[in-house]
C-alpha positions in Angstrom: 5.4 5.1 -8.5 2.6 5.7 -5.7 -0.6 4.0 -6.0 -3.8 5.4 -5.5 -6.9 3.6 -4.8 -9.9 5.5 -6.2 -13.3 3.7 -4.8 -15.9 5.9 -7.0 -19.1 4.6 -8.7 -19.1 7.3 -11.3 -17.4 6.2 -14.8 -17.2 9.7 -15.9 -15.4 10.9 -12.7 -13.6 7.6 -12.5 -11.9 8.1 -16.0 -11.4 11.6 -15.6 -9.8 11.0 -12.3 -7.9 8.3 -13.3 -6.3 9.8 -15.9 -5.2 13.2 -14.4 -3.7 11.1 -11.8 -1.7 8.7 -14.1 -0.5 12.4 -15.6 0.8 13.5 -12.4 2.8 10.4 -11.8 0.5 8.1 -10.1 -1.1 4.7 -10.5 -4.7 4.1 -9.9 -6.7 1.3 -9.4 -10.3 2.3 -9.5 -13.5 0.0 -8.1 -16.4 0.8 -8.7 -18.2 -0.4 -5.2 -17.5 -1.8 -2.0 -16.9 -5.5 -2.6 -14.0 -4.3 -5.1 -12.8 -1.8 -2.7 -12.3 -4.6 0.2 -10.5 -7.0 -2.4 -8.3 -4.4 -3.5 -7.2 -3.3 0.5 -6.3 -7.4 1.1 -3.8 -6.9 -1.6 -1.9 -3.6 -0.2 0.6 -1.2 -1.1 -1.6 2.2 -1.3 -0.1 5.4 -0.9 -3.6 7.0 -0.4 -7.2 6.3 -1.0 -9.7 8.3 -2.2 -13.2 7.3 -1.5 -16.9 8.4 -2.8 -19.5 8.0 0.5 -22.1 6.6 -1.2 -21.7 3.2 -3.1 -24.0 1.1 -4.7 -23.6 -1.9 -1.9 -22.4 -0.1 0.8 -20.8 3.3 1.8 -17.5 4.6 2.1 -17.2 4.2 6.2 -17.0 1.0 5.7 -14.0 1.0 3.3 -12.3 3.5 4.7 -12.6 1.5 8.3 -11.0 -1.9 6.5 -8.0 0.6 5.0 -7.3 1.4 8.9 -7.8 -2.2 9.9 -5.2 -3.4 7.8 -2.4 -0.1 8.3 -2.3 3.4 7.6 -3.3 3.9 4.3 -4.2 7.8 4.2 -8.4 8.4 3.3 -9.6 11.6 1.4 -13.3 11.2 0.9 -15.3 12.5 -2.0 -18.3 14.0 -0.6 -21.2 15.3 -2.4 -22.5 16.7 0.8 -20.6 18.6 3.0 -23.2 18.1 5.9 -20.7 18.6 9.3 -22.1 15.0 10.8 -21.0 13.4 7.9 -17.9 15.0 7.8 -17.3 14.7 11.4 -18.2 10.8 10.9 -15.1 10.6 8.1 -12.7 12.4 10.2 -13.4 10.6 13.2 -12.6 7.3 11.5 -9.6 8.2 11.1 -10.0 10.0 7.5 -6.9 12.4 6.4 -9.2 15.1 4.1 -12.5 15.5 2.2 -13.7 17.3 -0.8 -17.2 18.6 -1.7 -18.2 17.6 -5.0 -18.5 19.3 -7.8 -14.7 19.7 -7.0 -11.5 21.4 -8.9 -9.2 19.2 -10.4 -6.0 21.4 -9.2 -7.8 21.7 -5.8 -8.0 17.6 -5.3 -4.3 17.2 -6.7 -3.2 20.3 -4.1 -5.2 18.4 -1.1 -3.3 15.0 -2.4 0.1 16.3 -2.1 -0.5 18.0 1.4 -1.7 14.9 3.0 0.9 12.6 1.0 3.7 15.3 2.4 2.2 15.3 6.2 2.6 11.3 6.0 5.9 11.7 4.5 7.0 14.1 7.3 6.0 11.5 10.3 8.2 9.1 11.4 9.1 5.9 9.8 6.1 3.6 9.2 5.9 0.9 12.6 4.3 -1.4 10.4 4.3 -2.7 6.9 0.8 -4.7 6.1 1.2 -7.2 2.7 -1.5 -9.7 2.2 -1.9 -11.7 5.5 1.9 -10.0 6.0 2.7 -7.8 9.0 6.2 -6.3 9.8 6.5 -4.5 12.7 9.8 -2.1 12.0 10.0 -1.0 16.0 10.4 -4.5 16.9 12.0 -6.0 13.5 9.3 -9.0 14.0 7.0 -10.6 11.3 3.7 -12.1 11.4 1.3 -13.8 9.0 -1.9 -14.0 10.4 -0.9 -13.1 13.7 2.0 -16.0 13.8 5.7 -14.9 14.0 8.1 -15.7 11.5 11.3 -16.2 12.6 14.0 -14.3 10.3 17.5 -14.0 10.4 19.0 -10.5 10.1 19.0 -10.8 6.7 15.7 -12.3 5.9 14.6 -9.7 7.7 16.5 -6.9 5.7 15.7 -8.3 3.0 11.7 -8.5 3.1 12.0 -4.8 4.6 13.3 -4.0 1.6 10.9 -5.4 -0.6 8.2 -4.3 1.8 9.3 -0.6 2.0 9.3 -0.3 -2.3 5.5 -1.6 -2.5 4.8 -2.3 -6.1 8.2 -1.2 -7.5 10.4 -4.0 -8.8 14.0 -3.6 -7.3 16.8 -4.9 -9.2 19.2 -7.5 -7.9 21.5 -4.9 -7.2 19.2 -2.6 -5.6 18.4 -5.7 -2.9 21.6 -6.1 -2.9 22.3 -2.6 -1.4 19.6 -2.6 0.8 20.8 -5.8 2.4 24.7 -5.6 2.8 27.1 -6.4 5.3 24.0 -6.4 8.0 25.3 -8.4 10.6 28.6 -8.8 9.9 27.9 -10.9 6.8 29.2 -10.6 3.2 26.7 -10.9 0.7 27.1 -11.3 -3.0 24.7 -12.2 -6.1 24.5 -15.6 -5.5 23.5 -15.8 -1.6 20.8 -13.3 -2.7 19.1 -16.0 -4.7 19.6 -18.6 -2.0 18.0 -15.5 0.5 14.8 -14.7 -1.4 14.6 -19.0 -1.6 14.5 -19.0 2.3 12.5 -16.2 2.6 9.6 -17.6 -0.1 10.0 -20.9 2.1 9.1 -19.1 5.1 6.3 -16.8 4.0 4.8 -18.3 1.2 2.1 -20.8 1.3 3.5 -22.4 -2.1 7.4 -21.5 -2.5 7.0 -22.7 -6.1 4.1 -20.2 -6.6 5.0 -17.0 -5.1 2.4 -14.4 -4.4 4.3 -12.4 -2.0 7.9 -12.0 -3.5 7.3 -12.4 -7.2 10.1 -12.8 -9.8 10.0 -10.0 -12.8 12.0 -11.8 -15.0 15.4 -10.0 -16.6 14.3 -7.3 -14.1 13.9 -8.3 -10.5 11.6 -8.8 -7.8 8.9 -7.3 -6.4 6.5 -7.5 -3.5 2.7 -6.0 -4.3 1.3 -5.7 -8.3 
């Protein structure tokens, strides 16, 4: 399931939004200002964000330039003026879309799906962004706050994995799959476990107490809430 972010400081719009978008398939988390908005970025895993201009303690530049610090979150701004330098401002910030409020339901869902399938049609993300978690794909390299990590191959494949299904909780099997026979090396249910151990003792600041790979217990694991 994709995640939405929805920075807005209207409730009505918020709940109406909210729920339309939980009907088409989609999970939002909505804050209501800015300091929200930033907290909610640290943790990751956003298909797209949409985000209201004016906030009560700040604006929606300034989000929208922390979503493109940390990755490449696509932006749709809510707009109740459609004033070209503020639009220009948006887009130039990197921002996918706007919309001019009052705005058509159908019309926001359409503008959604256009700039989820444009993403969708580029090539493969060259980096993943978790928490203080970077993987760079081109390179196969990890970094947590700018240090490397050094991973095996299967470390590696394994956290990619995770990484690459943001929020969903994969299966032991599913992992399993994603990290087979890389390198040469047989892997069955067993080394998994002993995997995601090395893994948590490599990226976690407390193996005991996971925040990065968390256990869903007689489900999985997953990486993101």
């Amino acid at each position: 399931m994709q995640r939405i972010l929805l920075v807005e400081d209207d409730k009505s719009i918020v709940m109406g939004l909210s729920y339309s978008l939980q009907q088409e398939g989609f999970a939002v988390e909505a804050c209501s200002d800015t300091a929200g908005a930033l907290n909610s970025i640290k943790k990751g895993g956003f298909a797209l964000a949409l985000l209201d201009i004016s906030l009560p303690d700040g604006n929606g530049y300034d989000v929208c330039r922390a979503i493109k610090t940390h990755g490449d979150t696509p932006v749709i701004f809510l707009t109740a003026c459609d004033d070209e330098s503020n639009v220009v401002m948006g887009l130039d910030m990197g921002a996918d879309d706007y919309i001019v409020k009052p705005f058509r339901l159908r019309e926001l869902l359409s503008r959604i799906r256009s700039v989820l399938r444009r993403v969708g049609q580029g090539t493969e993300k060259t980096e993943l962004h978790y928490r203080e978690l970077a993987i760079h794909t081109k390179q196969a390299k990890v970094r947590k706050n700018g240090v490397e990590i050094p991973l095996t191959a299967l470390e590696y494949r394994l956290l990619l994995t995770l990484a690459s299904n943001m929020g969903r909780v994969l299966s032991r099997s599913q992992l399993l799959e994603g990290i087979w026979d890389i390198a040469g090396a047989f892997v069955n249910d067993n080394t998994l476990t002993v995997y995601i151990k090395r893994l948590r003792e490599k990226i976690e600041d407390d193996p005991q107490k996971p925040q990065y790979i968390q256990t869903v217990r007689g489900l999985g694991y997953r990486m993101g809430d």
